[in-house]
Residue, then its C-alpha position, 0 to 999 in steps of 0.5 A: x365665652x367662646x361666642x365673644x370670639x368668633x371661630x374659636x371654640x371655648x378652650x381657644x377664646x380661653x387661652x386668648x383671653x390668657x393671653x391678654x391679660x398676660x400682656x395687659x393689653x385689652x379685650x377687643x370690642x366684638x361687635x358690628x364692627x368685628x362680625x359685620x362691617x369688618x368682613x363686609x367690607x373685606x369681602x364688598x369694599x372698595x380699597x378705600x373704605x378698606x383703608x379707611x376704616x379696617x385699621x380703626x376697627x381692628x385698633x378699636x377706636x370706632x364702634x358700629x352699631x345697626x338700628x331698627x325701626x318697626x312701623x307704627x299701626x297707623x303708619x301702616x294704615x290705610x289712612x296713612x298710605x301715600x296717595x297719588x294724585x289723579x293726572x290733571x284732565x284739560 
């Protein structure tokens, strides 16, 4: 439970959980948003990303998400590789 909330041990993210449910209002969404992006930008951000998109992270209205992608074996074959042209000779 305690790694939903990050910095708070577990008997911390019970009470917090406690206390939502106490005020029915609803668990934040702890992702990219929360973990990454929000202290990303805090830390990098210019002031207008920071008032763009730190109030909506924090409300919950948008959601990050960081994919991946791994090269094929054929891209990465030799084949495949990029090549450069040989510079015209006059």
């Amino acid at each position: 439970m305690s790694g939903m909330f990050i910095g708070l041990d577990k008997d911390q993210a019970k009470l917090f959980l406690t206390e939502l449910r106490r005020l029915h209002l609803p668990i934040p969404l702890v992702g990219f948003g929360m973990s990454m992006i929000g202290p990303t930008l805090l830390q990098f951000g210019t002031e207008d990303q920071k008032r763009e998109h730190l109030p909506r992270i924090v409300r919950g209205e948008i959601r990050w998400a960081q994919g991946y992608s791994e090269p094929t074996p054929a891209a990465t074959s030799r084949r495949s590789r990029p090549r450069h042209a040989s510079p015209a000779t006059s």
